[in-house]
C-alpha positions as CSV (number, residue, x, y, z in Angstrom):
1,X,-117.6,-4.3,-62.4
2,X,-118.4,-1.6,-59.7
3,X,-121.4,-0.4,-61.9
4,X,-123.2,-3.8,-61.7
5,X,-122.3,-4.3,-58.3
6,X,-123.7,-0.9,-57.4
7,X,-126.7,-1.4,-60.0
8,X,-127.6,-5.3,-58.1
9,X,-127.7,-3.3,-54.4
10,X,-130.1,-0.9,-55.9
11,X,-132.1,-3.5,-57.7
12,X,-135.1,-4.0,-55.8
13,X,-137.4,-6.4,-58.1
14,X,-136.5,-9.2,-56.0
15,X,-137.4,-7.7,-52.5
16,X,-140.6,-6.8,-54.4
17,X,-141.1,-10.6,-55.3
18,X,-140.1,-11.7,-51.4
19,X,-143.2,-9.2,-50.1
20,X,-145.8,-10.3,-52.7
21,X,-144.6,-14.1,-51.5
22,X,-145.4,-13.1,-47.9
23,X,-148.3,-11.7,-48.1
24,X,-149.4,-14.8,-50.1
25,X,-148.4,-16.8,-47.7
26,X,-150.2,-14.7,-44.8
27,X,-153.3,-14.9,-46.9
28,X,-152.7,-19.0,-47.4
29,X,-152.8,-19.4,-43.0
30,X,-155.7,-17.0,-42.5
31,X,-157.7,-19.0,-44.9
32,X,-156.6,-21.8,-43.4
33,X,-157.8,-21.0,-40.3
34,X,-161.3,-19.6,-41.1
35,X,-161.9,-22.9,-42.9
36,X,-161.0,-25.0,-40.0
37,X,-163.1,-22.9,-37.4
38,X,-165.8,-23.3,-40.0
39,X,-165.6,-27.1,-40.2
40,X,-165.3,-27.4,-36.6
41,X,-168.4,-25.5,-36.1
42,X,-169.7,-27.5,-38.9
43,X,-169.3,-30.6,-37.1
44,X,-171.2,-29.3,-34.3
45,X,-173.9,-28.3,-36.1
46,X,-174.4,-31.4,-37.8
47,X,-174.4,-33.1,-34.4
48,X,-176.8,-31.4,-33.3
49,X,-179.2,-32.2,-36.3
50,X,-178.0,-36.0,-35.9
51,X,-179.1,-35.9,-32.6
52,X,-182.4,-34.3,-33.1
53,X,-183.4,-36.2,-35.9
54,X,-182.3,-39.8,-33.9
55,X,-185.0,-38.0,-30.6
56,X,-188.0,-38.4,-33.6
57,X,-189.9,-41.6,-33.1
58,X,-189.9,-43.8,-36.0
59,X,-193.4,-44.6,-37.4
């Protein structure tokens, strides 16, 4: 019983498995973010255009 106790504490796979599951999950909220700062800017960009192209006269 002591040797699999002692063997579990030295196991580390699962620690291993907890900091691949971080970074993941890091990587997952900086994507996140660039994707929303790029549809916000986006947006403004197409406003712009809408805007432009309303200022042409109609023929």
């Amino acid at each position: 019983m002591k040797s699999q106790i002692i063997r579990f504490m030295k196991d580390e796979e699962g620690a291993t498995a907890i900091e691949y599951g971080l970074i993941a999950g890091l990587i997952a909220v900086v994507i996140i973010a660039a994707i929303t700062s790029i549809g916000t800017n986006l947006d403004g960009i197409f406003d712009v255009i809408v805007t432009k192209l309303q200022a042409v006269p109609r023929t």
